[in-house]
C-alpha positions as CSV (number, residue, x, y, z in Angstrom):
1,X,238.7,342.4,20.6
2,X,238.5,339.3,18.5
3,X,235.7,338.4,16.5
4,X,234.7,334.7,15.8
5,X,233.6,333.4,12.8
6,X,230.3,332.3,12.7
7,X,230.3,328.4,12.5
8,X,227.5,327.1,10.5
9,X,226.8,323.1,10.8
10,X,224.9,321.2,8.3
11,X,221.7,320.0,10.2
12,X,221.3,316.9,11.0
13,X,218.5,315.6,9.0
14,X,220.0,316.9,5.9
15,X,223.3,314.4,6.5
16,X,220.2,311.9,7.0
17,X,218.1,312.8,3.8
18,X,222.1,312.6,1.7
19,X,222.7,309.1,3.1
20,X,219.1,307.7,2.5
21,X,219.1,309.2,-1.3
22,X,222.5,307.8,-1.8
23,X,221.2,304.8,-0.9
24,X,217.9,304.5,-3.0
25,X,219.9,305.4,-5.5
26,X,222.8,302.3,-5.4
27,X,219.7,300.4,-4.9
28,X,218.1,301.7,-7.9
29,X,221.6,301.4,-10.1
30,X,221.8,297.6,-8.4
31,X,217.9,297.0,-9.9
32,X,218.7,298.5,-13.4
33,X,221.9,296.2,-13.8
34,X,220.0,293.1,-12.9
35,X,217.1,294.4,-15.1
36,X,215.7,291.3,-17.4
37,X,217.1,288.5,-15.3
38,X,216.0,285.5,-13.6
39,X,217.2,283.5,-10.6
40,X,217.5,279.9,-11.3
41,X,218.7,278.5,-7.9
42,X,215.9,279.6,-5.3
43,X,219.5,279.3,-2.5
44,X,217.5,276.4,-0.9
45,X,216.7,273.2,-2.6
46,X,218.0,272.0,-6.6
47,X,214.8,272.7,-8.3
48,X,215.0,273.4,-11.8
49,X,218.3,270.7,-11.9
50,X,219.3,267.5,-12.4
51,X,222.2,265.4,-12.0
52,X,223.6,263.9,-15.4
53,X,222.2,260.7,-15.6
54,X,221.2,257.8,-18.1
55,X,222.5,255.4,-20.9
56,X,224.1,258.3,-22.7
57,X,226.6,260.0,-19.8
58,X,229.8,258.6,-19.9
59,X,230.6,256.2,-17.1
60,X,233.1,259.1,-16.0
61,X,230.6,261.1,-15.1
62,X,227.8,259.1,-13.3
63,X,229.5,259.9,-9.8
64,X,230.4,262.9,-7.9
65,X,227.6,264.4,-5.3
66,X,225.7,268.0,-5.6
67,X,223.7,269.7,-2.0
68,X,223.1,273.0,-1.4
69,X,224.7,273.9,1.7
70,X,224.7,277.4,3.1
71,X,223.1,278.7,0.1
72,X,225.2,277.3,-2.6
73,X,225.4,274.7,-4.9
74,X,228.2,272.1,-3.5
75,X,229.8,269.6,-5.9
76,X,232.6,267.3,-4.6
77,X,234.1,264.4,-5.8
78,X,233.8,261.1,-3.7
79,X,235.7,258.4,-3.2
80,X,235.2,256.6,-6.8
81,X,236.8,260.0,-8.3
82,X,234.2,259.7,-11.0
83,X,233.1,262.9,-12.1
84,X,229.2,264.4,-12.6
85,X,227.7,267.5,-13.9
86,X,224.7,269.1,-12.9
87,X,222.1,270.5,-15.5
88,X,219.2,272.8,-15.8
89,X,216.2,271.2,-16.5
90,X,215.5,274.3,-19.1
91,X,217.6,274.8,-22.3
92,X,219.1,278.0,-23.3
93,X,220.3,279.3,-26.4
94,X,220.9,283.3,-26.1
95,X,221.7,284.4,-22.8
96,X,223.3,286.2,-20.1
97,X,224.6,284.4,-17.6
98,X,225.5,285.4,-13.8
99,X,226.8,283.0,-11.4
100,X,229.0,283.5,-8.4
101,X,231.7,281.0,-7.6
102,X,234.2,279.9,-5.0
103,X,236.2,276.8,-6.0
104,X,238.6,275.6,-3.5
105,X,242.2,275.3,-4.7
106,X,243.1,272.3,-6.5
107,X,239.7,271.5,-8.5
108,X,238.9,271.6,-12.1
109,X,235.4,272.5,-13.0
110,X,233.7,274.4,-15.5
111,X,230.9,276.1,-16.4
112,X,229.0,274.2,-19.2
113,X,226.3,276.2,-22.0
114,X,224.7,274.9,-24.5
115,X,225.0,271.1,-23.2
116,X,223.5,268.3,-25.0
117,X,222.4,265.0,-23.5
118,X,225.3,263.5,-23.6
119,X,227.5,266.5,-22.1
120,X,228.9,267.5,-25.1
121,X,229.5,271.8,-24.2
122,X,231.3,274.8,-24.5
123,X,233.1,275.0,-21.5
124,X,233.5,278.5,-19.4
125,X,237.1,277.7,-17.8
126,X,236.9,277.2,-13.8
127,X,240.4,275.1,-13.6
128,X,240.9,276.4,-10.2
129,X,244.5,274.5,-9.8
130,X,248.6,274.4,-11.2
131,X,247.9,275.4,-15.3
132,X,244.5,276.0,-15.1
133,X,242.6,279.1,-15.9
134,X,239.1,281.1,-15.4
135,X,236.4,282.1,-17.6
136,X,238.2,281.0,-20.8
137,X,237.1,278.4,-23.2
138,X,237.2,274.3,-23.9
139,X,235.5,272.0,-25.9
140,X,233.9,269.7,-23.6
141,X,233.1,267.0,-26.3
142,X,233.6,269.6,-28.9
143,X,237.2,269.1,-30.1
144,X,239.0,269.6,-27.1
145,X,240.1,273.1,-28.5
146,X,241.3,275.2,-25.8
147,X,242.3,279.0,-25.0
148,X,244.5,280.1,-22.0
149,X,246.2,282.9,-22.6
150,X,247.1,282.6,-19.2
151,X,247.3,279.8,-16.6
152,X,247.0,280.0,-13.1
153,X,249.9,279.3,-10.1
154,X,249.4,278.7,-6.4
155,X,250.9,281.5,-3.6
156,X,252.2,279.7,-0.6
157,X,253.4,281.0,2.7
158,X,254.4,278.5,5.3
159,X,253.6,275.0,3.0
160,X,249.8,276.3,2.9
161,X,247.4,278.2,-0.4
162,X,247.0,281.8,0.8
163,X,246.6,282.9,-2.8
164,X,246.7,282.5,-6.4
165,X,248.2,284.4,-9.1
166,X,248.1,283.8,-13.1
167,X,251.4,283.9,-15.2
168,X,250.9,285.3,-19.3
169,X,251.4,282.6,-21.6
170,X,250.8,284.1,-24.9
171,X,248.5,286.8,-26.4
172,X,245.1,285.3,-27.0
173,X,244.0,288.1,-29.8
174,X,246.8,287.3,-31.8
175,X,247.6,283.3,-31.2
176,X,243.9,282.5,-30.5
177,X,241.7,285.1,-32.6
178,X,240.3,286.4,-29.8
179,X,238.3,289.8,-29.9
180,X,240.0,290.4,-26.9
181,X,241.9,288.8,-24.1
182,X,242.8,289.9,-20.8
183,X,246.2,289.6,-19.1
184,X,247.2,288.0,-16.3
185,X,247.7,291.4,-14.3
186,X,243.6,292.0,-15.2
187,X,243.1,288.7,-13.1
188,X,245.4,289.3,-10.9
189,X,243.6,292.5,-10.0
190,X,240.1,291.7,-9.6
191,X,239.9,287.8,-8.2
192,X,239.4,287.2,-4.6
193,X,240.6,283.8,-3.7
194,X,238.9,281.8,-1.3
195,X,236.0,283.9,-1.6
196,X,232.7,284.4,-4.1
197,X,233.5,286.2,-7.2
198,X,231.0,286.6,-10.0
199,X,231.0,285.1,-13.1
200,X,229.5,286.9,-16.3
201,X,228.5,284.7,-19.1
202,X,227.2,286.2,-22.7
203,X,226.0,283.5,-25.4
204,X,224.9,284.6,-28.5
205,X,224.3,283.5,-32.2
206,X,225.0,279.8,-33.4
207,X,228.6,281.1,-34.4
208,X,229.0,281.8,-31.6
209,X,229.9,285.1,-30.1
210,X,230.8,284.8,-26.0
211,X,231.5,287.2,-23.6
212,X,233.0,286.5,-20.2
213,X,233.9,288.9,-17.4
214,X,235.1,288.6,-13.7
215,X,233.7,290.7,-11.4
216,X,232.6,293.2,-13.8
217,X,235.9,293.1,-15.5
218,X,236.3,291.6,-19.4
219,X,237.8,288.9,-19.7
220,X,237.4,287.0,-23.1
221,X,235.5,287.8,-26.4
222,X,235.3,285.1,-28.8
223,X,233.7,285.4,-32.3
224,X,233.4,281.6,-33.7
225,X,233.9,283.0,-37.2
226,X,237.4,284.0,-36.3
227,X,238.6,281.9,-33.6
228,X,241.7,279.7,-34.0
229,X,241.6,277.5,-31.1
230,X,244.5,274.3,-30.5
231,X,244.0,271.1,-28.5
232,X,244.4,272.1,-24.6
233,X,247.4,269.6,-24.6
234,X,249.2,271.3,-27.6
235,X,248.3,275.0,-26.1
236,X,250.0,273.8,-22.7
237,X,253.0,272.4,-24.3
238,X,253.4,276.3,-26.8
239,X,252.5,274.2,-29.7
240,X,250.9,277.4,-31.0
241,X,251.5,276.1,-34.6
242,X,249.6,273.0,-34.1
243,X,246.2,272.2,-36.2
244,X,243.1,274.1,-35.7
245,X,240.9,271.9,-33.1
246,X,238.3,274.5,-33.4
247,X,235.6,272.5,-35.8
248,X,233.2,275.2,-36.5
249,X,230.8,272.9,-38.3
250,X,230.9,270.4,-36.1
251,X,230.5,273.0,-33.2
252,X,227.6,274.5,-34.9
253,X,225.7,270.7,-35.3
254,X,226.5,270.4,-31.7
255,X,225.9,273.3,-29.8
256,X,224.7,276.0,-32.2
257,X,221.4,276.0,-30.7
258,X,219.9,275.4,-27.0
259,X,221.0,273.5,-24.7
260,X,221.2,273.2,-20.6
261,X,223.6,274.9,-18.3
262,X,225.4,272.7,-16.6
263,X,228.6,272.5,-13.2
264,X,231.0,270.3,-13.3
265,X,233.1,267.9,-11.1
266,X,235.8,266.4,-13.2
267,X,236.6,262.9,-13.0
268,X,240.0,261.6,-12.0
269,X,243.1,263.4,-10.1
270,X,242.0,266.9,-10.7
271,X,239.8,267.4,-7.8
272,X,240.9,268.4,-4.4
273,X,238.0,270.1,-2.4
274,X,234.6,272.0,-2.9
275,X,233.1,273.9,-5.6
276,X,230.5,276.5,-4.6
277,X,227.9,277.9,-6.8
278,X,224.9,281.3,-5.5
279,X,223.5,283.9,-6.8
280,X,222.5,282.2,-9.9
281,X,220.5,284.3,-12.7
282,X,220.1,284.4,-16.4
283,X,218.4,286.9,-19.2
284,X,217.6,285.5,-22.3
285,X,218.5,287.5,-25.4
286,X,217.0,287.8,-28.6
């Protein structure tokens, strides 16, 4: 005679109970991590920003065209190849920034903090082309100090951009003064091309002290006490014994305090394509 094992089967409404708990609970984890901030594109219309405009915007950036299409922010370029950047109408001094992005290949933009009237910044890298480099820093106006660790190369199959990839350059902590710097392989891990990745901005102190991460993954810290930046031209050419461009005075006279967000379409040849912007949100800090 054989004798079965019983077979005893988790009921139903247990699995059901699991699933909707595990559930509450991402939601919950979701909440907490957003905790503090506020949405500053409503996905619709450009309330709450403005196009750069008046007597003291450079003529290269009076052009350039900004919808919302599909829920994003859309900048292009048009046929003048003039650039434009589009502002908050609120200034911000201490913040945290998250924005999700989605450049096309082959256009240079930038996320802009601390922005005066006249577009003076400190640039977030979004150089989505050959050389460029993501959520890394330029002085828009400010020196033209740059730090790219890294730069960024196209992956083709068949003559066409299925990919990107980002080559090392140097070590950021000890050529640039970073705090830290990510390699290439940390990019290469955790951006998705051709698709929304999010963008994580922290501003603090008139130093200042920024923060960047992709995707929940660190990417730059930067302590303006320490940092050692080089013109973008002399970091692209390995000039890594060239003079400072990093003006710490000058950069605390000109964007030590608060001052708009702002997106960028560059002027010029280094434009090919869309920008997309959603999901935009900020907490201010202390």
């Amino acid at each position: 005679m054989i004798t079965k094992t019983p077979h005893h089967t988790v009921p139903r409404s247990l699995i059901f109970s699991a699933i909707g708990l595990a559930c509450l609970l991402s939601s919950l984890a979701v909440r907490a991590a957003e905790d503090g901030y506020e949405s500053i594109f409503d996905g619709k219309t450009l309330a709450g920003w403005s196009k750069a405009a008046g007597e003291n915007i450079s003529k290269k950036y009076v052009g350039g065209e900004w919808k919302v299409e599909d829920g994003a922010i859309v900048g292009r370029q048009l046929p003048d190849k003039l650039g434009s950047f589009l502002h908050t109408d609120k200034k911000y001094q201490n913040f945290e920034l998250l924005i999700d992005v989605n450049p096309d290949w082959g256009c240079d933009s930038g996320i802009w903090i601390r922005t005066d009237d006249k577009g003076n910044c400190l640039q977030i890298f979004l150089d989505y082309l050959p050389g460029g480099s993501v959520a890394f820093i330029y002085g828009q106006g400010t020196g033209g100090f740059a730090s790219q660790p890294w730069q960024l190369e196209a992956v083709e199959e068949n003559g066409k951009v299925v990919g990107v990839k980002a080559v090392d350059k140097y070590d950021g902590v000890k050529v640039d003064g970073l705090l830290y710097s990510a390699t290439a392989a940390d990019f290469n891990k955790v951006w998705r091309h051709g698709e929304f990745n999010t963008l994580r901005i922290r501003c603090e102190g008139s130093q200042p002290l920024i923060t960047t991460w992709i995707n929940g993954v660190k990417m730059m810290e930067l302590d303006g006490t320490k940092f050692l930046g080089k013109k973008a031209t002399d970091v692209r050419a390995g000039k890594f014994d060239a003079p400072l461009a990093w003006d710490q005075k000058k950069v605390l006279e000109t964007n030590g305090g608060p001052g708009t967000i702002a997106l960028q379409v560059h002027p010029g040849n280094r434009w090919n394509g869309l920008d997309r912007y959603k999901s935009i949100k900020i907490k201010t800090l202390p």
